[in-house]
N, C-alpha and C positions, 0 to 999 in steps of 0.2 A: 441337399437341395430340397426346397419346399414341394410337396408334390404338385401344386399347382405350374411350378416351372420343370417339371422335370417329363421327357418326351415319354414316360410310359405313364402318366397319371397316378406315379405311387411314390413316395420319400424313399430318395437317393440317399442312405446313408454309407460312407466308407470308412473306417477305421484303419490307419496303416499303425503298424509297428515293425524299428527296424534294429537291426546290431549295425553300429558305426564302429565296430573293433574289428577288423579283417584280419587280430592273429586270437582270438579265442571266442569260445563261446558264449552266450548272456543268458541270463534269467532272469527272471521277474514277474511280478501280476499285475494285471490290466485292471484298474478300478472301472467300475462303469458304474454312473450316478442313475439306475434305474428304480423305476416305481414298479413294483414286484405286486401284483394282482391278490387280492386274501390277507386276510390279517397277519401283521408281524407276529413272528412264533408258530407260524404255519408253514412254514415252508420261504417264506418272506425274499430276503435278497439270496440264499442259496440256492434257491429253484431257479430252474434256467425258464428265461423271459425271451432270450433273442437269438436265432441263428446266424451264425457267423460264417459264412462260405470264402474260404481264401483261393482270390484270383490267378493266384500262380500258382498254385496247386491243385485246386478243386477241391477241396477236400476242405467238409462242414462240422461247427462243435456247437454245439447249443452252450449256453452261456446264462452266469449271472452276474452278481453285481462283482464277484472280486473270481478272477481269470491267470491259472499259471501258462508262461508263455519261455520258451525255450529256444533260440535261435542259435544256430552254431556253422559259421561260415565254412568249415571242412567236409559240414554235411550236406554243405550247398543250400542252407536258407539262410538268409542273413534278412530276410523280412517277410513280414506279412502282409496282404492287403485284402483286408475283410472287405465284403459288404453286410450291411446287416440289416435283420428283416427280421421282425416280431415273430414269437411263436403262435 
């Protein structure tokens, strides 16, 4: 949501990712099309740019452009629901 509409005056971003398999667990990485601060070769898209705090857990991972993401429904998460907030 643009910050202009959104009730705390700041961009609502959420990010979900889920496992739709409920007999084993998933991997994978989370691409993120971010513009990474400082010249390419410095740190560029491997430097974490955004904190990601998951709502059903609490629990926060600073982030860059390519993210490993692990769900496994026997361990009781079968999603995440980030919001995300610049560093």
């Amino acid at each position: 949501m643009d910050a202009f509409h959104s009730p705390t005056g700041r961009d609502d971003v959420v990010l979900t990712v889920v496992n739709l398999d409920p007999h084993g667990a998933r991997a994978g990485e989370v691409y993120l099309n971010l513009e990474a601060p400082g010249p390419a070769g410095l740190g560029g898209r491997s430097r974490p740019v955004v904190r990601v705090t998951d709502a059903l857990t609490g629990d926060s991972y600073e982030w860059s452009g390519q993210n490993y993401v692990r769900l496994d429904p026997f361990a009781g998460q079968v999603a995440h629901v980030f919001s995300v907030e610049p560093l």
